[in-house]
DONUVO-365133 format. One record per residue: x, y, z of N, C-alpha, C in turn. Coordinates in steps of 0.1 Angstrom, whole numbers, padded with zeros to 4 digits, always signed. Layout:
<atoms>
XYZXYZXYZ
...
</atoms>
This chain:
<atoms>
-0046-0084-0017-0054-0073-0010-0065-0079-0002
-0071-0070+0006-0079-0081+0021-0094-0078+0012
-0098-0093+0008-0111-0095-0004-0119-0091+0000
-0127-0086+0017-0136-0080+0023-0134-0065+0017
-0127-0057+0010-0123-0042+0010-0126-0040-0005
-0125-0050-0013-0127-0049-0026-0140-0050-0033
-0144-0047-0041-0154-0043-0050-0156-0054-0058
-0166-0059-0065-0169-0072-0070-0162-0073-0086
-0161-0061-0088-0152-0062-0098-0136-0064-0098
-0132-0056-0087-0116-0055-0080-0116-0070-0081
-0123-0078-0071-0118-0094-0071-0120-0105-0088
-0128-0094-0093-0122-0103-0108-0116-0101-0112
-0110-0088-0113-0095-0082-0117-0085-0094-0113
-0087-0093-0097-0069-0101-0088-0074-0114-0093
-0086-0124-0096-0085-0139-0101-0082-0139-0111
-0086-0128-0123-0080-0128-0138-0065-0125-0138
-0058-0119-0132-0046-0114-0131-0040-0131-0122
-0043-0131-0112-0038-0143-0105-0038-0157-0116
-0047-0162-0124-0051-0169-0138-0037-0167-0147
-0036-0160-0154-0026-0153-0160-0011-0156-0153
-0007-0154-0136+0003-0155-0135+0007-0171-0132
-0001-0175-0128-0003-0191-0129-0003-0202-0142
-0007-0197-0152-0011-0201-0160+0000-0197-0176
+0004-0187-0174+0011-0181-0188+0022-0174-0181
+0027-0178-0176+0042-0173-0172+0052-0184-0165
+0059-0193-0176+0068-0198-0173+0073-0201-0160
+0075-0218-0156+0089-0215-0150+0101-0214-0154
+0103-0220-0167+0122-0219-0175+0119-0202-0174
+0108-0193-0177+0111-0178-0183+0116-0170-0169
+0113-0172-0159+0118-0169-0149+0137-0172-0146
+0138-0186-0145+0149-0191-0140+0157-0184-0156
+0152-0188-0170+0166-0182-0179+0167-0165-0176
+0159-0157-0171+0159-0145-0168+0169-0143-0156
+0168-0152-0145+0177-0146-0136+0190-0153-0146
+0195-0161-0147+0201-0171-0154+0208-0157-0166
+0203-0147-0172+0209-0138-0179+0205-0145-0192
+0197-0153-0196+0197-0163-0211+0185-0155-0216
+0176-0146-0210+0166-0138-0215+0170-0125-0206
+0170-0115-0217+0177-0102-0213+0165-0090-0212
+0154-0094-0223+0142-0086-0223+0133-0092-0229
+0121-0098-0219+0112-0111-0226+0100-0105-0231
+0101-0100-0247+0087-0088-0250+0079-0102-0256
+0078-0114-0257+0066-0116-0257+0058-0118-0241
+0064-0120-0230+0061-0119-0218+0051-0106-0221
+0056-0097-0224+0047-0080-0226+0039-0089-0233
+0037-0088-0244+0028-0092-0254+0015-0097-0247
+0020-0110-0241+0010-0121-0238+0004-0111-0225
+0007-0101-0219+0000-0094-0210-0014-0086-0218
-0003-0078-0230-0016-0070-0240-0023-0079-0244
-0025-0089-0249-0029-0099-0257-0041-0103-0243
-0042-0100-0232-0053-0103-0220-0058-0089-0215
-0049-0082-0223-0055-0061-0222-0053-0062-0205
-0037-0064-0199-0038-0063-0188-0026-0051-0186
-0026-0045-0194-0015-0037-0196-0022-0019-0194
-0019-0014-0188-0019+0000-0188-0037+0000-0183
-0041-0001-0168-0055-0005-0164-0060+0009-0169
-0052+0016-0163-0059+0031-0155-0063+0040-0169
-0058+0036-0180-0061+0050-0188-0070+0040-0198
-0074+0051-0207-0091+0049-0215-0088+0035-0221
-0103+0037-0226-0100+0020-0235-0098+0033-0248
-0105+0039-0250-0102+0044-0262-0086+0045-0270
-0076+0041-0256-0066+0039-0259-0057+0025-0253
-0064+0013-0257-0065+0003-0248-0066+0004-0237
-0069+0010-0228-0066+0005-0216-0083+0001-0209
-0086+0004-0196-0097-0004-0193-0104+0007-0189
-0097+0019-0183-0104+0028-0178-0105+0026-0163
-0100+0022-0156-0098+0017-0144-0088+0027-0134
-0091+0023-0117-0081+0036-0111-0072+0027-0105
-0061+0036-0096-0055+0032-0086-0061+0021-0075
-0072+0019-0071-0074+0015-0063-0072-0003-0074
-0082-0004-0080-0084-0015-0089-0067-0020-0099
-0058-0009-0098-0044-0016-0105-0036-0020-0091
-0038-0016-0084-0030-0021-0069-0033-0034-0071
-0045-0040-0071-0045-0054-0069-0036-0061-0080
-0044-0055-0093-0034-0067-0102-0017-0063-0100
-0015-0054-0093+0002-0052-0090+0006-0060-0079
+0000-0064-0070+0006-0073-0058+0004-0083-0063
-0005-0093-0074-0005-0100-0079+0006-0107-0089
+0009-0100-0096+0018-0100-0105+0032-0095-0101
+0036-0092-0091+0048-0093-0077+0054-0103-0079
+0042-0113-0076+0045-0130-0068+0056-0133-0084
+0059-0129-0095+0067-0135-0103+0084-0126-0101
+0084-0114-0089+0096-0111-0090+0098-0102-0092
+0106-0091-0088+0109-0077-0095+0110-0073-0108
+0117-0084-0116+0117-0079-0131+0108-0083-0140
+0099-0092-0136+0088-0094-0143+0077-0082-0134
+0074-0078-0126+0069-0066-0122+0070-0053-0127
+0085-0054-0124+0089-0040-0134+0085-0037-0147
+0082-0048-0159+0083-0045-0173+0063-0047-0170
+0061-0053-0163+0049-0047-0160+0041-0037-0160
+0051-0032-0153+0044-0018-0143+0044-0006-0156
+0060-0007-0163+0063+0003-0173+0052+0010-0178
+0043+0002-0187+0036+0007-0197+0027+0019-0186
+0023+0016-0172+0020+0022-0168+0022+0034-0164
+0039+0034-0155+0048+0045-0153+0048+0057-0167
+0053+0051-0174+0056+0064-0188+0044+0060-0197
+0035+0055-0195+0021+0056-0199+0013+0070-0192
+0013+0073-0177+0008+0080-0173+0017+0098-0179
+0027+0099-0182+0037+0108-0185+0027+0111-0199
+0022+0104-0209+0020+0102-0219+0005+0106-0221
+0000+0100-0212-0018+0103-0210-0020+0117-0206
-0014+0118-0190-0016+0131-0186-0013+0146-0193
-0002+0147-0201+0007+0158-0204+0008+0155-0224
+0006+0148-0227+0006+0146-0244-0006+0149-0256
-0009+0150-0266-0018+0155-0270-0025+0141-0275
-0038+0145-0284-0042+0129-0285-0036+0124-0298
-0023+0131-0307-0019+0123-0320-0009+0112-0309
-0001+0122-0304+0010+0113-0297+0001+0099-0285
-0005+0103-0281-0012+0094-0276-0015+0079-0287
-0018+0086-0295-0020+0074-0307-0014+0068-0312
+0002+0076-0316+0016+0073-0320+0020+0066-0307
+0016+0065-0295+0028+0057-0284+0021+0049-0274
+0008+0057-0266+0002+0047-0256-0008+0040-0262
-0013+0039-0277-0019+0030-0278-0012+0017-0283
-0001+0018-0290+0009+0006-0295+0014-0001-0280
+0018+0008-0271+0023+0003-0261+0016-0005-0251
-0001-0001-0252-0009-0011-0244-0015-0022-0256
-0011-0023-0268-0013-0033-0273+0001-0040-0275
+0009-0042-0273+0022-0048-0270+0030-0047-0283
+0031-0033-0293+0032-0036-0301+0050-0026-0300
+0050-0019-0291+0061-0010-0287+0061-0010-0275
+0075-0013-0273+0080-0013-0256+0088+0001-0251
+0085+0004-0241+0091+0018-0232+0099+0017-0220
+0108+0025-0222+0115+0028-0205+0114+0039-0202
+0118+0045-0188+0122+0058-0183+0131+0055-0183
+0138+0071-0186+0153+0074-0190+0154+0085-0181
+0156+0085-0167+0156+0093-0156+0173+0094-0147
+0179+0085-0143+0191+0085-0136+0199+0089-0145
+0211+0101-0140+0222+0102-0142+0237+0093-0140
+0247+0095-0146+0262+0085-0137+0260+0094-0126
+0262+0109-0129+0267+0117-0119+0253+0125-0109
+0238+0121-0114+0232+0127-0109+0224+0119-0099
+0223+0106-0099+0215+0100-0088+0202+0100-0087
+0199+0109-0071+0187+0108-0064+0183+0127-0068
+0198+0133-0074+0191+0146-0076+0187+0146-0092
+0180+0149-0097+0169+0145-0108+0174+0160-0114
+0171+0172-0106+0171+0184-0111+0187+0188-0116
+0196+0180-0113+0209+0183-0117+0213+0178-0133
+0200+0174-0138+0208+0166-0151+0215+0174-0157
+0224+0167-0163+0236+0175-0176+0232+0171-0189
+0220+0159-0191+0215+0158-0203+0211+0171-0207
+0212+0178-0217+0209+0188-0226+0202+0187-0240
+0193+0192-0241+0185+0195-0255+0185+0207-0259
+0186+0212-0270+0187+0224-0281+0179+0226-0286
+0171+0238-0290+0159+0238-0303+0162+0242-0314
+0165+0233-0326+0169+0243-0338+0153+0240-0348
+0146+0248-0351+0133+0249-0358+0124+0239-0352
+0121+0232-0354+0107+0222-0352+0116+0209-0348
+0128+0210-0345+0133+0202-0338+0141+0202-0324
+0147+0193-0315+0154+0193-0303+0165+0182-0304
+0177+0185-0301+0186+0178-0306+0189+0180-0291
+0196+0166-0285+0192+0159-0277+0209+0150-0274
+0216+0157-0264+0230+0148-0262+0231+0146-0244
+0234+0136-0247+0235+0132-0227+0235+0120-0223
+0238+0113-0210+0232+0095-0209+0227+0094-0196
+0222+0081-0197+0210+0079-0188+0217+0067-0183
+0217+0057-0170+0220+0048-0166+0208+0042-0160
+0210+0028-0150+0201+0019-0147+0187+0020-0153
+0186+0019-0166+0174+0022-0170+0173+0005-0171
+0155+0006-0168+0150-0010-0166+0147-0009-0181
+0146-0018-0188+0140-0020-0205+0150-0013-0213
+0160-0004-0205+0171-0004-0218+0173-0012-0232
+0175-0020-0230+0178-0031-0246+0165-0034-0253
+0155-0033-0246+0142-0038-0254+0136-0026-0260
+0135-0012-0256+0121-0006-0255+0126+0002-0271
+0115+0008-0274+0112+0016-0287+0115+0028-0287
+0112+0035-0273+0113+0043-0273+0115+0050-0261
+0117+0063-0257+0124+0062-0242+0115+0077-0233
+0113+0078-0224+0109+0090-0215+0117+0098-0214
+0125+0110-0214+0139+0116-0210+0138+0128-0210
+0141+0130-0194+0143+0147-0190+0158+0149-0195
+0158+0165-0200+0169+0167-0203+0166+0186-0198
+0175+0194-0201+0179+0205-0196+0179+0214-0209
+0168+0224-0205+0167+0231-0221+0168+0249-0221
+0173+0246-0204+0175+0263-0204+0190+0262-0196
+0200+0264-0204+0216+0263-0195+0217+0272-0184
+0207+0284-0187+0207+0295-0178+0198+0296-0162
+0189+0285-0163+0179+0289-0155+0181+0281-0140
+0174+0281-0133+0171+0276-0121+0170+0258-0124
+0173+0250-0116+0173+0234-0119+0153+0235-0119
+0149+0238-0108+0132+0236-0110+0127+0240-0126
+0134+0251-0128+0126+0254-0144+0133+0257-0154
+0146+0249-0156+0151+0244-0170+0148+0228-0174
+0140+0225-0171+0141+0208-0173+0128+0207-0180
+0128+0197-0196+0118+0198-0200+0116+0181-0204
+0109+0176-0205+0106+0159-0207+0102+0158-0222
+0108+0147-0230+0103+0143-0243+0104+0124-0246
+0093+0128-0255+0096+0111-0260+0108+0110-0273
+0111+0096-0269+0125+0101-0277+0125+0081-0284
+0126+0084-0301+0126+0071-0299+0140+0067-0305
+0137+0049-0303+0151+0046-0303+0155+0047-0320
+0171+0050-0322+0169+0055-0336+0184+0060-0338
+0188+0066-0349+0201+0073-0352+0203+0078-0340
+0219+0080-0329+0221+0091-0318+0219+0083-0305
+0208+0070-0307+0208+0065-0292+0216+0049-0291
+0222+0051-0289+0232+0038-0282+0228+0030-0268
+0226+0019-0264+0226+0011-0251+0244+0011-0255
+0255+0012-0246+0266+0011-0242+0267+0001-0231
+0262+0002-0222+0263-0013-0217+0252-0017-0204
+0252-0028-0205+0242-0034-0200+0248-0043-0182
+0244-0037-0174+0243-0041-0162+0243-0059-0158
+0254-0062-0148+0253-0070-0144+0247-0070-0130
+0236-0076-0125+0226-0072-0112+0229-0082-0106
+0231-0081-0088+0228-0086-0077+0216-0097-0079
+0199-0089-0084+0189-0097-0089+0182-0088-0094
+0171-0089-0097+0163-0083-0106+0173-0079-0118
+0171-0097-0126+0174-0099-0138+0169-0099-0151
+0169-0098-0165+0167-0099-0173+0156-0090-0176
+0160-0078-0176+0150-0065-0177+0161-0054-0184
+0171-0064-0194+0177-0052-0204+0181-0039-0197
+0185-0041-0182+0185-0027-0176+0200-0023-0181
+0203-0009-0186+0216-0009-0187+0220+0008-0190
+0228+0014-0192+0230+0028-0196+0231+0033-0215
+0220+0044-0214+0215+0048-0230+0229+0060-0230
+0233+0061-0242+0239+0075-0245+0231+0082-0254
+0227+0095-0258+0219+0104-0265+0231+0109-0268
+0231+0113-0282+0241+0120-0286+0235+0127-0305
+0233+0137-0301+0226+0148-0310+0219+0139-0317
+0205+0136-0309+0192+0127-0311+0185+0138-0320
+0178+0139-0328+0168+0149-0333+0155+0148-0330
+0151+0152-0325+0135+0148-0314+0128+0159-0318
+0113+0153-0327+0104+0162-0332+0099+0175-0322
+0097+0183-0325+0093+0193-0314+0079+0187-0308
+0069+0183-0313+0058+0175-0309+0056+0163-0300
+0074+0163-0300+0079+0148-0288+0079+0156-0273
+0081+0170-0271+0079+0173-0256+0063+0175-0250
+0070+0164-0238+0058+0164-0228+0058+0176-0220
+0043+0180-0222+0040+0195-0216+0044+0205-0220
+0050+0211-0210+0055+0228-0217+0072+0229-0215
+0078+0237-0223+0094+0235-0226+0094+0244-0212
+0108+0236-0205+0110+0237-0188+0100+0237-0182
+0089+0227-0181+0076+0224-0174+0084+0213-0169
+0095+0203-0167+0091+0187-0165+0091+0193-0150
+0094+0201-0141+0090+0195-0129+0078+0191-0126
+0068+0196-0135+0053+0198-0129+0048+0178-0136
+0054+0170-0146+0054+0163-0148+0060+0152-0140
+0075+0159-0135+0083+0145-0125+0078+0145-0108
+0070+0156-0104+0064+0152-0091+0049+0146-0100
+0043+0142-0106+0032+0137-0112+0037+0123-0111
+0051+0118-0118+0055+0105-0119+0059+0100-0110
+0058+0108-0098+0061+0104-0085+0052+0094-0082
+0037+0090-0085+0031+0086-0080+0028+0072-0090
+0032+0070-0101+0033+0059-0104+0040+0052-0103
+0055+0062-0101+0065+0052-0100+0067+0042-0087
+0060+0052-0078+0062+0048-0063+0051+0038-0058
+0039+0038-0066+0028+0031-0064+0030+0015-0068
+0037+0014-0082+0038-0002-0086+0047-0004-0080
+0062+0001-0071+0072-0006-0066+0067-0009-0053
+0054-0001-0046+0048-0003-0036+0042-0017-0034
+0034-0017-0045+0019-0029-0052+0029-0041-0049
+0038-0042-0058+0045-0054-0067+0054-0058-0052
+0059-0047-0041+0069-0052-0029+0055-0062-0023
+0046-0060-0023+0034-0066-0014+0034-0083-0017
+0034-0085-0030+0032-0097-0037+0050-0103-0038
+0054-0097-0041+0071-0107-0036+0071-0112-0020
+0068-0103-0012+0065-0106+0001+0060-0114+0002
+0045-0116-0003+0032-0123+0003+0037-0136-0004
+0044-0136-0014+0050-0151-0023+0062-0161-0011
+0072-0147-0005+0080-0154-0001+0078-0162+0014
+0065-0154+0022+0062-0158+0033+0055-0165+0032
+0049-0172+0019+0038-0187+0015+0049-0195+0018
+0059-0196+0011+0067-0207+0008+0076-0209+0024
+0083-0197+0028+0087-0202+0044+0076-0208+0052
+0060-0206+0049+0059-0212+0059+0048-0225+0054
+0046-0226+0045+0045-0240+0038+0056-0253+0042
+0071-0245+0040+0081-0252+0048+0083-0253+0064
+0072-0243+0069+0071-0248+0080+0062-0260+0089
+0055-0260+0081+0042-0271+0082+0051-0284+0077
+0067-0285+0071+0071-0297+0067+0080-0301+0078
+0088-0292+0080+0101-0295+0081+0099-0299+0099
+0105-0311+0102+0104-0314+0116+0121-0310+0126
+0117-0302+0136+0138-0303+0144+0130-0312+0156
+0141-0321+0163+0137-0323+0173+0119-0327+0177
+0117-0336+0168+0105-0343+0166+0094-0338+0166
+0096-0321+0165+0083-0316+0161+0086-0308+0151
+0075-0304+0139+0073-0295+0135+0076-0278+0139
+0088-0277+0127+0091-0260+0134+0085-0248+0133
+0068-0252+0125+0060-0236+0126+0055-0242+0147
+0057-0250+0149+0054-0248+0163+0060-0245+0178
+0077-0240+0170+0083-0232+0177+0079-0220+0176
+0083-0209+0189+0078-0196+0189+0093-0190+0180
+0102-0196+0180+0114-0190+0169+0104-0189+0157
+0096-0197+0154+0092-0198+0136+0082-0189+0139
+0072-0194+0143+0058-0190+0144+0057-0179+0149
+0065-0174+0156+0063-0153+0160+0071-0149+0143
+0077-0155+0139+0081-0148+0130+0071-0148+0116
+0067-0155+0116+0051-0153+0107+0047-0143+0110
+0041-0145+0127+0030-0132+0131+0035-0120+0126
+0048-0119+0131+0051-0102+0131+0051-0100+0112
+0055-0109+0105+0054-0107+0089+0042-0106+0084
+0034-0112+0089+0023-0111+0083+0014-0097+0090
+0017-0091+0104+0010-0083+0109+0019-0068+0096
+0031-0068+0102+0036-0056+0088+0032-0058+0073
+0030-0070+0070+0027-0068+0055+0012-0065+0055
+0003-0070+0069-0013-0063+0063-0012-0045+0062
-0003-0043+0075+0001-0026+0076+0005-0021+0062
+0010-0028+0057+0016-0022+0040+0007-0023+0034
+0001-0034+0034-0012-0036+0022-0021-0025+0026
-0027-0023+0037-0032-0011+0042-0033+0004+0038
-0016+0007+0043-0018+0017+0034-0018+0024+0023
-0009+0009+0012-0008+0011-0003-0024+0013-0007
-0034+0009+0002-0046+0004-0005-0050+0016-0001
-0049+0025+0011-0055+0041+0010-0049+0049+0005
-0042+0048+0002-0032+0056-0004-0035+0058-0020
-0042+0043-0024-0046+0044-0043-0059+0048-0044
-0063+0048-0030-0085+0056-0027-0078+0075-0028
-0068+0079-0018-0064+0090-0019-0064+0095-0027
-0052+0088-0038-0051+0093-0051-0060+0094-0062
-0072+0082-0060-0082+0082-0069-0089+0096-0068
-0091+0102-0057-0101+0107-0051-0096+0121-0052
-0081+0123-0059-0077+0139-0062-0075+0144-0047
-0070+0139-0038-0065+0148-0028-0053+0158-0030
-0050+0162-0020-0041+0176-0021-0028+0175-0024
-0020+0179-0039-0010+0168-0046+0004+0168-0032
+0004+0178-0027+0016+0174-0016+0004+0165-0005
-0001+0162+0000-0006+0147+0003-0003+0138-0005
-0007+0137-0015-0004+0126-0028+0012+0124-0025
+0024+0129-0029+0036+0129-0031+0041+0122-0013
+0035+0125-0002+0037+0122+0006+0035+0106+0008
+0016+0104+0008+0015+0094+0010+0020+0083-0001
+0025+0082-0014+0028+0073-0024+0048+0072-0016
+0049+0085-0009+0061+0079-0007+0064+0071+0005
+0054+0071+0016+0049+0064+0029+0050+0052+0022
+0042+0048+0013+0042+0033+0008+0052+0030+0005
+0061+0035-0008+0069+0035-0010+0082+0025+0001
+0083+0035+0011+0091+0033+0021+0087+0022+0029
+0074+0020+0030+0074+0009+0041+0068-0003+0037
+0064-0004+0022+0061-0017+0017+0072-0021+0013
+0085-0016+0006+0096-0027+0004+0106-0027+0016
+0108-0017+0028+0113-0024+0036+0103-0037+0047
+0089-0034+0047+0082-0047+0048+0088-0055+0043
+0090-0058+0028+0091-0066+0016+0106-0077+0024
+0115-0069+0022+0129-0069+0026+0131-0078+0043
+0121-0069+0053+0119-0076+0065+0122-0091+0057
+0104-0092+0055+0095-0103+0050+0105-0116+0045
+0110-0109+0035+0123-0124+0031+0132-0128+0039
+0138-0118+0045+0151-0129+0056+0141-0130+0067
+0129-0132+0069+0125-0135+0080+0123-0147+0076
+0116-0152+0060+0114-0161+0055+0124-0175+0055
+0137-0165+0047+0150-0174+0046+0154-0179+0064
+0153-0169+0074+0159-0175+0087+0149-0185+0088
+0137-0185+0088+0128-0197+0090+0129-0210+0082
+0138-0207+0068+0139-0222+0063+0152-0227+0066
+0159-0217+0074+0175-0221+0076+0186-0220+0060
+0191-0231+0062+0205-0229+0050+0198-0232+0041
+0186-0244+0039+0182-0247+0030+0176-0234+0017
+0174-0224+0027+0166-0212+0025+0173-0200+0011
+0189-0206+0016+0199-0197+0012+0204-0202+0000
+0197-0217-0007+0202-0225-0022+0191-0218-0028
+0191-0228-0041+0184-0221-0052+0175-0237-0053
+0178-0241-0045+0165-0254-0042+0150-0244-0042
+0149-0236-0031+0138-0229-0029+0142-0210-0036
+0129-0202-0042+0129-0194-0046+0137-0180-0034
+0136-0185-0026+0136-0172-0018+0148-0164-0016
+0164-0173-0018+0171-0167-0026+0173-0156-0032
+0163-0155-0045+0165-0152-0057+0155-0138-0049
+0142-0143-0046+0134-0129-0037+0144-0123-0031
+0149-0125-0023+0162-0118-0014+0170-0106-0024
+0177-0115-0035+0179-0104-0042+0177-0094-0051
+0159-0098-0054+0149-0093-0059+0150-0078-0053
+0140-0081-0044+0137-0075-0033+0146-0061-0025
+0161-0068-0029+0170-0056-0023+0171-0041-0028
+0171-0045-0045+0170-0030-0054+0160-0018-0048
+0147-0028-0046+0135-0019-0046+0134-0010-0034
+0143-0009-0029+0147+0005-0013+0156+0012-0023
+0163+0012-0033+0170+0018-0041+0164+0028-0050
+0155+0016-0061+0153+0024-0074+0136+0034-0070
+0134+0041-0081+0124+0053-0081+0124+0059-0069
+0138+0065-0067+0138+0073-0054+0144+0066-0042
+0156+0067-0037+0160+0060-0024+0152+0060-0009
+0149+0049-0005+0138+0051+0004+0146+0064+0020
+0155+0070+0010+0159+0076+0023+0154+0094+0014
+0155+0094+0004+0143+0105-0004+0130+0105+0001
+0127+0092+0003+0115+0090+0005+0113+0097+0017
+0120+0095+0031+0121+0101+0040+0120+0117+0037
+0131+0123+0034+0131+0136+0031+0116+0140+0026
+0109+0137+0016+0096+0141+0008+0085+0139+0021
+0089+0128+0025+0073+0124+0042+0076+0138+0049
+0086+0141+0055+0093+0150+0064+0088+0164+0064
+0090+0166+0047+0090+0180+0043+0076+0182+0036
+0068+0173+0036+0055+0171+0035+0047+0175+0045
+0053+0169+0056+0044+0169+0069+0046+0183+0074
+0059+0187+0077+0061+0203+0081+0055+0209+0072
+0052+0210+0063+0044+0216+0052+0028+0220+0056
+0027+0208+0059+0012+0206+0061+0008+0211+0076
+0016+0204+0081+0013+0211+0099+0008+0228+0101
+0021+0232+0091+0019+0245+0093+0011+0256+0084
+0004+0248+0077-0011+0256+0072-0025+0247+0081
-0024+0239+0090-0034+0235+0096-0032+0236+0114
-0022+0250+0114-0023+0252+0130-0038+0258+0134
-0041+0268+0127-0051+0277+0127-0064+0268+0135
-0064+0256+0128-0074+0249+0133-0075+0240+0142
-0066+0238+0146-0061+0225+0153-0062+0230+0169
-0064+0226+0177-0070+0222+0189-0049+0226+0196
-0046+0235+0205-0037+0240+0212-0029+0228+0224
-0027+0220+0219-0024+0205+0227-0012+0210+0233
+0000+0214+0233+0006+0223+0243+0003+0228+0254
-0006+0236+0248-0018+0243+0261-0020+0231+0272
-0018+0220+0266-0024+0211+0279-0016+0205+0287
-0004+0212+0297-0001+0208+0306-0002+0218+0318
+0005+0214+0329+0001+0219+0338+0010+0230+0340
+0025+0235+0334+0029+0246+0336+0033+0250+0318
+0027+0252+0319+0023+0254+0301+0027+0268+0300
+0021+0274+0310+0024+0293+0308+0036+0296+0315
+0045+0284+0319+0057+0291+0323+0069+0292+0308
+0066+0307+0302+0069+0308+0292+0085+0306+0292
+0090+0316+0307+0106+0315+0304+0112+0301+0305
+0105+0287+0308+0115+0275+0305+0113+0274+0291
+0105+0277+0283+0104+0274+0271+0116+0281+0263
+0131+0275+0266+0141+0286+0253+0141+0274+0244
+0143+0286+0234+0147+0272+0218+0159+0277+0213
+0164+0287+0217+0178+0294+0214+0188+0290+0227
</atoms>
């Protein structure tokens, strides 16, 4: 994050978090992770709670620091630089931490986000269908109420923490009858009799994050396990919108900013033709333009978490977290093969990291929403918005010179 914008505190956050990734995170725990020899590294978690860098944003009264959006962005681009799946099991406590803080009462708070920001219980979201995708409101998972319980049959796929976590996030469908917006209700569901991992994902990259598909099959889930109100989750899953979208935002900034050190560190080495190749305009425009898009991303991830701090208007919110969204990991994505063409073949072994970034990197236009959703939500945001702020808006049409020749204007 650009250290002139931050707060004196923000910059001890990113050196204490920067400390930490430097210092307490492996290089074997990386390489046996892509390597598949570590499938879910929870003392990796641990040793996060164990520095209370886990879950910034919500109370200490429930470990956390009490901290906002603006102040977890940093330590998320920071803790990037180790890769999507050490980001991801990162970010979690945060994602279905905020599902838990916002919408839960304070026993359950005490039964799950306080263990979880002390590393003492690991979480996933349990959100994708086989058959449901990018539509969320289509699930076929189903929950039942019999007395003070919800019995709970259905499966979940690409869940990140699958094999590790305690316990799981999971929309399920609790009105057979109703509309997709208002039969969908969210509960914590822990792992236990009824829930099976069935199998575990072999990945392109973003390795060793236990990601794999849960089956639920007549789970018994305390009535006290639903988040919010029974067929409330929409009002929960556009909320989750914004954490999910925010740390894949943060963490695309820091895979970037890791992979464009190293291309051009190798550019300062590597000599063609008796000069140095950051001194070709092949290499060296290709920095500029990388580093000019990635300040644009850091940019807006970083107004975007003042936005949010600041309670703007939730279709704003949902818009701008998905603006980031979309244009910090296709920055991200730029950023590495701009990297890898700059180191050449060498670029494409597993001599240097960037590789492994490359296929880090690729998921994250995929997961929490395909960045082509993301599109649709900017889109349908913006028309949204336009059209409760004509009233005030200054008649820019009006301003040409045959403006009132109404009959060229057909739209039919």
């Amino acid at each position: 994050m650009f250290e002139f914008m931050l707060t004196e505190g923000q910059r001890a956050l990113g050196a204490e978090v920067r400390k930490f990734v430097a210092e307490k995170v492996s290089r074997q725990l990386i390489l046996d992770m892509d390597a598949e020899k570590v499938i879910f590294p929870k003392d990796y978690v641990r040793s996060l709670a164990d520095d209370h860098l886990l879950g910034l944003r919500f109370p200490a009264e429930y470990g956390g620091r009490g901290l906002n959006w603006a102040d977890e962005v940093v330590a998320l681009e920071e803790v990037g630089v180790l890769g999507t799946s050490l980001a991801c099991l990162y970010s979690m406590p945060s994602i279905v931490g905020e599902a838990i803080n916002a919408f839960d009462t304070t026993e359950l708070r005490e039964k799950y986000l306080r263990p979880t920001l002390e590393g003492q219980l690991f979480c996933a979201e349990a959100l994708t269908e086989p058959r449901g995708g990018s539509d969320f409101f289509g699930t076929t998972t189903i929950a039942r109420r019999e007395g003070n319980y919800y019995y709970l049959t259905g499966q979940k796929r690409f869940i990140v923490g699958a094999e590790g976590a305690d316990y799981f996030l999971v929309y399920a469908k609790t009105d057979p009858n109703g509309q997709p917006h208002q039969s969908v209700s969210a509960f914590i569901v822990d792992r236990g009799t009824g829930v099976r991992v069935e199998h575990l994902y072999g990945l392109m990259g973003t390795r060793g994050g236990g990601a794999g598909r849960v089956v639920f099959k007549d789970v018994r889930v305390p009535a006290e396990n639903l988040l919010g109100r029974e067929n409330g989750a929409a009002e929960i899953f556009y909320r989750m919108m914004i954490p999910e979208r925010m740390t894949s935002a943060a963490g695309a900034l820091g895979m970037a900013r890791a992979a464009l050190e190293v291309a051009t560190s190798y550019s300062t080495k590597r000599k063609a033709f008796g000069r140095k190749i950051k001194d070709f305009q092949a290499v060296s425009f290709k920095v500029a333009d990388s580093l000019t898009k990635l300040d644009a991303a850091r940019s807006l991830v970083y107004v975007t978490a003042r936005a949010v701090d600041t309670g703007v208007d939730p279709s704003l919110a949902r818009r701008l977290v998905s603006e980031c969204k979309k244009l910090a990991t296709e920055t991200a994505w730029e950023v590495v093969n701009h990297a890898m063409q700059i180191m050449g073949g060498i670029g494409y072994t597993n001599v240097y990291p960037v590789e492994r970034m490359l296929r880090d990197i690729r998921l994250i236009m995929i997961w929490t929403g395909t960045n082509e959703i993301m599109d649709l939500i900017i889109q349908h945001e913006f028309y949204s918005q336009l059209k409760t702020r004509r009233d005030t808006m200054r008649d820019v049409e009006a301003d040409a010179t045959n403006a009132d020749l109404i009959d060229e204007k057909v739209y039919e």
